[in-house]
C-alpha positions as CSV (number, residue, x, y, z in Angstrom):
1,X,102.5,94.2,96.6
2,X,102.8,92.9,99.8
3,X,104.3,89.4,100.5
4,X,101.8,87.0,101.9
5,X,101.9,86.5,105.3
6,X,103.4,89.8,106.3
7,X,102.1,91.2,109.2
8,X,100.7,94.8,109.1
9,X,100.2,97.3,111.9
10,X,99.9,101.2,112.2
11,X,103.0,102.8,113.0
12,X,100.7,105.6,114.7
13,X,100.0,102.2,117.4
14,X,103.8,101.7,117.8
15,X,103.8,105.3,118.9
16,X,100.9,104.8,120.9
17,X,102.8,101.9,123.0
18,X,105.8,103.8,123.2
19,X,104.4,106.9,124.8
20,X,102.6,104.8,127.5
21,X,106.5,103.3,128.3
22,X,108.0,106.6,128.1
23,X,105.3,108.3,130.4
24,X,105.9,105.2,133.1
25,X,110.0,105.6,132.7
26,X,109.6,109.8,133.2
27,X,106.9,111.4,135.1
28,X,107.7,114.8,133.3
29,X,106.3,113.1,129.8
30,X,102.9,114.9,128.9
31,X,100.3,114.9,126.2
32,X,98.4,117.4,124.4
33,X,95.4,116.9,121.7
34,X,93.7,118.6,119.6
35,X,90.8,117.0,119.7
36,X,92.4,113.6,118.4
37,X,92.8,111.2,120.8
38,X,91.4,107.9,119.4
39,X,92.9,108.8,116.2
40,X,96.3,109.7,117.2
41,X,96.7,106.6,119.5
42,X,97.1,108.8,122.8
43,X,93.9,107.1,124.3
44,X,96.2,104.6,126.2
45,X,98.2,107.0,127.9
46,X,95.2,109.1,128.7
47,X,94.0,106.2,130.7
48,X,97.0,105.6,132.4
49,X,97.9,109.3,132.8
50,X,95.1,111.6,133.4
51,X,96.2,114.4,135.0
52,X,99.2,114.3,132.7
53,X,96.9,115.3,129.5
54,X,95.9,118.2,128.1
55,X,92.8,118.7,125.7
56,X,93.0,122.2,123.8
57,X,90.5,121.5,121.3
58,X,90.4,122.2,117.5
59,X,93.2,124.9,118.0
60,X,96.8,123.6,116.6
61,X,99.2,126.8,117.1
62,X,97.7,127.0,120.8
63,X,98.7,123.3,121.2
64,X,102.0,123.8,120.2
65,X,102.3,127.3,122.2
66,X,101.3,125.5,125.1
67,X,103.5,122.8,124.7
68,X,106.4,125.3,124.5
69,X,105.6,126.6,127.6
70,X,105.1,123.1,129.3
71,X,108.7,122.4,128.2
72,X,110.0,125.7,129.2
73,X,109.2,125.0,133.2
74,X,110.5,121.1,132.6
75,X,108.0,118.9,130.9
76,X,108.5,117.0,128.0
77,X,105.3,118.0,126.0
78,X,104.1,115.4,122.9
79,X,101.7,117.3,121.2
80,X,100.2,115.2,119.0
81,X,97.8,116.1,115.8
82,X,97.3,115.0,112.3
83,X,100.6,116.7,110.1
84,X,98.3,118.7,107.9
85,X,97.5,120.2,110.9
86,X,100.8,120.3,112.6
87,X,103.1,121.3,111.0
88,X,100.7,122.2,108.2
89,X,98.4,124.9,109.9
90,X,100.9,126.2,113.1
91,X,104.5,125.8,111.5
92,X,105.2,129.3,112.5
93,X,104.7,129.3,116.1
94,X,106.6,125.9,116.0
95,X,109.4,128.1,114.6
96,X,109.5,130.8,117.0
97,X,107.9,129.0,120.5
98,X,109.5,125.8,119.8
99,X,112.5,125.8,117.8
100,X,114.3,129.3,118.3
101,X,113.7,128.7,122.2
102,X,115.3,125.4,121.3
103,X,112.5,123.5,123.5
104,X,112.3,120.0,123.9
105,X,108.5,119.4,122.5
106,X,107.9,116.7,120.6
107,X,105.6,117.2,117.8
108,X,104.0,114.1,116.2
109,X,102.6,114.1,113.3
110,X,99.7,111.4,112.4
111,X,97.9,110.3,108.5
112,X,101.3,111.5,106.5
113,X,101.5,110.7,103.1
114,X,99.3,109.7,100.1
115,X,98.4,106.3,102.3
116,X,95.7,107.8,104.3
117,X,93.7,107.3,101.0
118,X,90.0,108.1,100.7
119,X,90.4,111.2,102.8
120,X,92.0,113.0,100.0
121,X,94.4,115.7,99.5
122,X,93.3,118.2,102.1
123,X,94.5,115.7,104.7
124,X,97.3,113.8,102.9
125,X,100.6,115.5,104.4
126,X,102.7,115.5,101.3
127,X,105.3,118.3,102.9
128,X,105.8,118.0,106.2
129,X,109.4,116.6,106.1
130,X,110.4,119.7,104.1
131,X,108.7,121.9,107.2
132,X,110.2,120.7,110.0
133,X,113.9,119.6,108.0
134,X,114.5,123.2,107.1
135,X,114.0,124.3,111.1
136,X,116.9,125.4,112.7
137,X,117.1,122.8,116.0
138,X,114.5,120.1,114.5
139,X,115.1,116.4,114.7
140,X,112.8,115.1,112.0
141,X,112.2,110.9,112.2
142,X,110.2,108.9,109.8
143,X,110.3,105.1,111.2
144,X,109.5,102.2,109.0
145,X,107.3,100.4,110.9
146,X,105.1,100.2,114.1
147,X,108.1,98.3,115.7
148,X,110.5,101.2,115.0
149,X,107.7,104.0,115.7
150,X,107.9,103.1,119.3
151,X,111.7,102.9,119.4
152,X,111.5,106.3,118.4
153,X,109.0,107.6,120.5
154,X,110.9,106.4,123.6
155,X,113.9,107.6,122.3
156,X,112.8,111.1,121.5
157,X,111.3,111.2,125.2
158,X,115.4,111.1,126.5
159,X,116.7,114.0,124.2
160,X,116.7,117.5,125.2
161,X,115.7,119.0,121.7
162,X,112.6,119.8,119.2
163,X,111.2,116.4,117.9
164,X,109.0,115.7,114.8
165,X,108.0,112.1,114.8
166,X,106.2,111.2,110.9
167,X,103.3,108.5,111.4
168,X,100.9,107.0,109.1
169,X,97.8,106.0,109.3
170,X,97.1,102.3,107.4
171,X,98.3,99.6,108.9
172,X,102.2,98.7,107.1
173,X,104.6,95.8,107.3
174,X,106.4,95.2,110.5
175,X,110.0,94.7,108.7
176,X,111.6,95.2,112.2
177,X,112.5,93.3,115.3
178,X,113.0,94.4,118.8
179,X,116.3,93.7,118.3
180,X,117.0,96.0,115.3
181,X,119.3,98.3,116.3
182,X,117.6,102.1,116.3
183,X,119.6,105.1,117.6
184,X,118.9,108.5,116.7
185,X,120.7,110.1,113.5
186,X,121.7,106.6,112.8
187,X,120.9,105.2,109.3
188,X,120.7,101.0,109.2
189,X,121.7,99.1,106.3
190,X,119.1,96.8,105.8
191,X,120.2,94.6,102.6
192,X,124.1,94.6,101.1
193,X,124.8,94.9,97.9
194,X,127.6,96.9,95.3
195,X,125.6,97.8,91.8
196,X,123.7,100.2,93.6
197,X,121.7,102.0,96.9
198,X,118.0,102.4,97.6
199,X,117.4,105.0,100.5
200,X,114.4,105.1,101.7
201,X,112.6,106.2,104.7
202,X,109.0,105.3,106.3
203,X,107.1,102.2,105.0
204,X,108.6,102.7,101.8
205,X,111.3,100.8,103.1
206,X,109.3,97.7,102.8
207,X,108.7,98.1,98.8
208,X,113.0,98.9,98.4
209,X,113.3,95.8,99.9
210,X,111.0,93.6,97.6
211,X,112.6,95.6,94.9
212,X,116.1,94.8,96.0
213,X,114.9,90.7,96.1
214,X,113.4,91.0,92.5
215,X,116.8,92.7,91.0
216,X,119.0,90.3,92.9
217,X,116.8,87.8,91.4
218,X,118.6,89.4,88.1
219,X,122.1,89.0,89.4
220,X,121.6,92.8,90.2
221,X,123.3,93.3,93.6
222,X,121.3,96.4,95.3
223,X,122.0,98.0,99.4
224,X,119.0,99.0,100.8
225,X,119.2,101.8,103.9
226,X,116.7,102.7,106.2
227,X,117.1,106.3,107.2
228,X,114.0,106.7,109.7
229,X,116.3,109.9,110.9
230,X,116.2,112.3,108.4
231,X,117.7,115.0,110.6
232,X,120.4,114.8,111.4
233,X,121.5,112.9,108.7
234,X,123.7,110.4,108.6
235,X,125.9,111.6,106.3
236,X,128.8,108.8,107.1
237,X,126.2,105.8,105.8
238,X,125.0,107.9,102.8
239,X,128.7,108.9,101.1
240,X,129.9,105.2,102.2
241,X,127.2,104.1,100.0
242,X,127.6,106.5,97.5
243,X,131.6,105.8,97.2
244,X,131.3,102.0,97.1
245,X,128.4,101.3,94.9
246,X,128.0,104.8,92.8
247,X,124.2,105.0,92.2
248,X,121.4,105.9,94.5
249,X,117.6,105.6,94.2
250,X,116.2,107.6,97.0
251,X,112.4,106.6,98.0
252,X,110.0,108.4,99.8
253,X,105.6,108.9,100.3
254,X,106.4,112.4,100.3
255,X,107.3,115.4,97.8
256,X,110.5,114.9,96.3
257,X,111.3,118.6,96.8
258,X,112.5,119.0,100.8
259,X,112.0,115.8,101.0
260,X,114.2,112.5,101.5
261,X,115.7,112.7,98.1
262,X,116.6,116.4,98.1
263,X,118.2,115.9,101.8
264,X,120.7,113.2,100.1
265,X,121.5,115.0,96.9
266,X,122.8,118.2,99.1
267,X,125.2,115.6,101.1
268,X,126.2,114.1,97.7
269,X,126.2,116.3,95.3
270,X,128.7,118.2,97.9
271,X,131.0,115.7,98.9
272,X,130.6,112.6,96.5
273,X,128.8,113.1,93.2
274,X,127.0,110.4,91.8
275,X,123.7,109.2,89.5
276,X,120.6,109.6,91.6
277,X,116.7,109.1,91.1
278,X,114.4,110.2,93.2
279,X,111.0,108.1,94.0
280,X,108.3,110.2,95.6
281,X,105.3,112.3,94.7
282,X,106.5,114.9,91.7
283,X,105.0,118.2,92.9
284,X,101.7,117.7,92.7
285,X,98.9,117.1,95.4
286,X,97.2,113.7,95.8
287,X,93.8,112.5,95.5
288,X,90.8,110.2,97.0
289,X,91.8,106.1,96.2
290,X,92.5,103.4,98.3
291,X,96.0,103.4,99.3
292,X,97.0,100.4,97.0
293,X,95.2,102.8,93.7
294,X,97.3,105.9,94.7
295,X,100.6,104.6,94.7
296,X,100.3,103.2,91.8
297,X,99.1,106.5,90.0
298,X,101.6,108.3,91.6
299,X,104.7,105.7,90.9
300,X,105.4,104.5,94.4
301,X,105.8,100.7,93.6
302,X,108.1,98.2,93.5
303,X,107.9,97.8,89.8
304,X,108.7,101.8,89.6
305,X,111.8,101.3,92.4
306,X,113.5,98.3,90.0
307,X,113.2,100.7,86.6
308,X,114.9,103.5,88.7
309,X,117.8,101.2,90.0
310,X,118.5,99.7,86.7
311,X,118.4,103.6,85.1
312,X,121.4,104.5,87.6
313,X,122.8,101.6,86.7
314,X,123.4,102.7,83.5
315,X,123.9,105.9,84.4
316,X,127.4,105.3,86.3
């Protein structure tokens, strides 16, 4: 599926790099674990910033208790685990430490989606964006690539608010420059087009893309939006599409329900009703596979994109 010659990195190492250059450009940037530290990329900053890390072991809610409290005295706690972890295991006292104190902690959540393959469902976070989207004060971003992952994390390190940064764990397409523009609650149009809209978010931007190439390729004329900020939406990009090309596909490695796709039907079905389809996993959990097997089971390909674009096609 992948073009040859594309380069591939982790976005969890984009995050990586970007939390070393956050920690040099604020001294009040700090890091907790639990127990992760290789894993989750934070090895670098650990290095660089001893004192300013905090092991609490195999214990998520107390990581992200004691992250509240680090932000409550002035820190800017990243408290970093896998996302069946956190938000998976501690979403409650990320609720009511976190979010109702409206703290600025930064939750980061590593091996999302069905991508992190052979380790099967038990650690495949197929539902954290409908966790943290439904939290009152909770900025939820889902970057596209390594490139955009550490644009983000530097980003979230400047705003005064709860963070939830989505990672993966195999290495994806770099699709971005450091050029591309990235700004918080700002969707980027990534590919014109007027017969329809792909909206996608995380490295399934990549696969809209191809799919976009292989319908244009049919005198099918396709946009293709990266929202890497889920919340806040940007609602201005999405009804702009919705109004000048009247058919969305929305693509995402995450349950359809709370997810990407359910976050752009409320805006559109609200303000601007039009066909959509929605690309995702179809409430189910996933399974053991390489990551190339599993989204093919579960209908994450290009091949699955193009038959949903052409079906809002005709459904206009």
């Amino acid at each position: 599926m992948f073009d040859k010659g594309v380069k591939k990195v982790s976005s969890r190492d984009g995050f990586g790099e970007g939390l070393v250059l956050a920690g040099k450009d604020n001294e009040n940037v700090v890091v907790l674990s639990a127990d992760l530290e290789e894993s989750t990329r934070i090895d670098k900053f650990i290095k660089k910033f001893p004192k300013r890390f905090f092991e609490v072991g195999v214990a998520e809610q107390n990581l992200v208790t004691v992250a509240s409290g680090l932000a409550a005295v002035g820190k800017i706690p990243f408290a970093t685990s896998y996302a069946v972890f956190s938000p998976g295991r501690n979403w409650e006292q990320i609720r009511t430490t976190i979010c109702y104190n409206n703290v600025p902690v930064k939750i980061i959540g590593s091996h999302t989606g069905i991508s992190v393959g052979a380790d099967g469902a038990t650690h495949q976070a197929l539902e954290d964006i409908a966790l943290m989207r439904v939290l009152p004060n909770m900025v939820v971003i889902s970057p596209c690539d390594s490139i955009e992952a550490k644009k983000a994390t530097q980003a979230l390190a400047k705003i005064n608010k709860p963070c939830y940064l989505r990672l993966s764990r195999n290495e994806t397409p770099i699709i971005t420059t450091d050029k591309t523009p990235f700004k918080i609650g700002k969707a980027e149009v990534f590919r014109e087009g007027t017969s329809a809209t792909i909206i996608a978010t995380g490295e399934m931007v990549y696969y809209s893309l191809l799919a976009a190439k292989q319908l244009e390729e049919n005198n099918i004329s396709v946009r293709v939006i990266n929202v890497h900020t889920i919340k806040p939406l940007d609602t201005e990009c999405v009804l702009k599409a919705a109004e000048e090309t009247r058919a969305i596909v929305t693509v995402e490695d995450h349950q359809t329900v709370g997810g990407l796709g359910s976050a752009i039907a409320e805006v559109v079905s609200q303000r601007y009703p039009v066909p959509i389809k929605m690309i995702g996993i179809n409430d189910t959990f996933g399974e053991s596979g390489t990551p190339e097997q599993l989204m093919e089971k579960y209908g994450l390909t290009v091949e699955n994109i193009i038959k949903a674009v052409t079906t809002v096609i005709r459904m206009k």
